[in-house]
Structures are given as structure tokens and as C-alpha cells.
C-alpha positions, 0 to 999 in steps of 0.5 A, a space after each residue: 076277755 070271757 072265760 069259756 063255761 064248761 058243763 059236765 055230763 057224767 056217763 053211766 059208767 062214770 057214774 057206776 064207778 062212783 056208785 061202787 066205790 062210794 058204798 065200798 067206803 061208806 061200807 069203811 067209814 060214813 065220814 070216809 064215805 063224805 070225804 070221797 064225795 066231797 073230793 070228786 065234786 072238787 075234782 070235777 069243779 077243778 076240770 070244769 074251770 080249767 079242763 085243757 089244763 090236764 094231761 092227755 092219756 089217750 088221743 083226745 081223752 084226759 085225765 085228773 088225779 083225784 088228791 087223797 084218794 086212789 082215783 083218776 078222773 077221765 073225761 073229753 072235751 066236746 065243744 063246752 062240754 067235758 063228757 066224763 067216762 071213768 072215775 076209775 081206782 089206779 089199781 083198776 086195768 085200764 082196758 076197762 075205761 079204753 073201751 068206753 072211749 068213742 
């Protein structure tokens, strides 16, 4: 049996959030910086093989726990696209990402 291949499309406020919390820890440390990178591609390429795989947050949205680092990964799935909307630290209100859900 064929596996269903995703694609990931990352929203601009995803991608912001990346951004913001990417330069806050090259700000820290480069290597902690790469580190943080490294982690988000594996946590996407981890939701891009298996995306029903992660619980539901809200309604129709998901969410993934990024290992080492504060952050929770928030996506839906559309067809064979996985629509990343949040890269988001915990400590972040979460009425921030809910406003970004259509």
C-alpha cells in the first residue's frame, strides 16, 4: 500500500514566529541558534510522515511538541497539505495562534 505524501506550506506568521525566536537564540548562542533550526526541520519532517499522528488542540487544528526547545508546532491538514499556522513558545498566550485559525 501507498503512503499519502504531505506537503508543508508555513504561513507568514509561522514563519515570523520562526524568525523572532530564531534571532533571540542566535542572539544567545550561534550553536544554540543551529540547534533550534536543526530541531524545527526534524519536527516538520516528523508531521510531514505521520501528520494524523498528533493530537488535536482545537477543532480541526494539531499540534506537535518541539523536544528540547519551549515550542509547540500548530498545523492543519488540507488534503495532502499540512498548513503550518504557529510555531509558538509555550509561554506565549494562546489567543494569539487561535486567531490565526480559519
Amino acid at each position: 500500500m501507498k503512503r499519502k505524501t504531505f506537503k508543508i506550506e508555513i504561513s507568514a506568521e509561522a514563519e515570523n514566529d520562526f524568525d523572532s525566536s530564531y534571532s533571540f537564540y542566535l542572539n544567545e548562542s550561534p550553536g544554540l541558534a543551529n540547534q533550534f533550526y536543526r530541531r524545527i526541520n526534524s519536527s516538520l519532517e516528523s508531521i510531514k510522515k505521520s501528520p494524523h499522528t498528533y493530537p488535536v488542540a482545537h477543532k480541526n487544528l494539531r499540534k506537535y511538541k518541539v523536544k528540547t526547545f519551549p515550542f509547540m508546532i500548530y498545523y492543519q491538514i488540507d488534503g495532502s497539505t499540512i498548513q503550518v499556522i504557529a510555531i509558538f513558545h509555550t509561554s506565549r498566550n494562546p489567543k494569539i495562534w487561535n486567531t490565526r485559525i480559519e
